[in-house]
C-alpha positions in Angstrom: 0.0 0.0 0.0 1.2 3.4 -0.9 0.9 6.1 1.3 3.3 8.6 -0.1 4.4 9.9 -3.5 6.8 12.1 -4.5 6.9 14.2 -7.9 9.6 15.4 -9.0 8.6 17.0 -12.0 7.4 13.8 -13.7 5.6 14.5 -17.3 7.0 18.4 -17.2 4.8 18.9 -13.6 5.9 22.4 -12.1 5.9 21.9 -8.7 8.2 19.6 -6.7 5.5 17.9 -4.4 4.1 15.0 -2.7 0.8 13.3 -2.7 -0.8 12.1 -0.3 -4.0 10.1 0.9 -6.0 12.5 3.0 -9.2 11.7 5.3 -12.6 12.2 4.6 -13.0 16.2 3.6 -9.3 17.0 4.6 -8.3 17.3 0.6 -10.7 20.5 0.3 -9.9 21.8 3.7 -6.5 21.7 2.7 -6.6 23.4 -0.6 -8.9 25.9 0.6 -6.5 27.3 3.4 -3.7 27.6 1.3 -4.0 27.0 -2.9 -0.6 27.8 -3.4 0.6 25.1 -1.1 -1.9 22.5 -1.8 -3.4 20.9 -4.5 -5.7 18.5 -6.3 -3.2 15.9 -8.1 -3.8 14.8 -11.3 -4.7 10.6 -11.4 -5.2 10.3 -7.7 -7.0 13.2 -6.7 -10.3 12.2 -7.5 -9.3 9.7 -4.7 -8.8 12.4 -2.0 -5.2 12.3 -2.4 -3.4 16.5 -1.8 -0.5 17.5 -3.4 1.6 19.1 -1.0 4.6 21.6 -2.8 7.6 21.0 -1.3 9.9 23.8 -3.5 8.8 26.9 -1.7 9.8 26.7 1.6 7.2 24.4 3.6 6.2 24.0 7.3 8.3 20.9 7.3 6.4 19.7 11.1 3.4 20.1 8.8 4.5 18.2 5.4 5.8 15.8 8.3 2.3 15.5 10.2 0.6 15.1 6.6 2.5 12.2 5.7 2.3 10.7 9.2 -1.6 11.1 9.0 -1.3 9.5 5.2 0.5 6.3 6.6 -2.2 6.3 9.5 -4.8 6.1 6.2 -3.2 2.9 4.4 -0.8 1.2 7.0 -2.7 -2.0 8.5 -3.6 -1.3 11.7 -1.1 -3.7 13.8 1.6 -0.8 12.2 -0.2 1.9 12.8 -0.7 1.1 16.8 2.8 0.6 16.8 3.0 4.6 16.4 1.1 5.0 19.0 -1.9 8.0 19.9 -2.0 10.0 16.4 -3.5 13.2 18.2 -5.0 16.6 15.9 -2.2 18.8 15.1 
């Protein structure tokens, strides 16, 4: 199961970003708050996956709490009790 994805300006893409799986409403929240930081990815989006830009100088404790929260999404959930509490950031 994936629960990251990095582009790296595959098929001439302009940003370099990540996708990632996002809960239930979290991909609109998310591109709502900030459209120049996140985005609806082409292939996977439909899915609820958000891009996340990595090239312009992220919150790196948020691209970090995203991914966690994407793993949380797809990991089984022996793994993901492993982490431990996965509290709101």
């Amino acid at each position: 199961t994936v629960s990251a994805v990095l582009d790296d300006h595959h098929h001439g893409a302009a940003p370099l970003s990540v996708w990632l799986p996002a809960g239930l409403g979290a991909q609109e929240a998310l591109i709502e708050s900030d459209p120049k930081r996140f985005f609806r990815p082409p292939y996977v989006g439909p899915s609820g996956w958000v891009g996340v830009v990595l090239d312009t100088r992220p919150d790196w404790s948020q691209v970090a709490w995203l991914v966690e929260q994407a793993y949380r999404q797809v990991a089984h959930p022996r793994l993901v009790a492993m982490l431990g509490p996965g509290g709101k950031r």
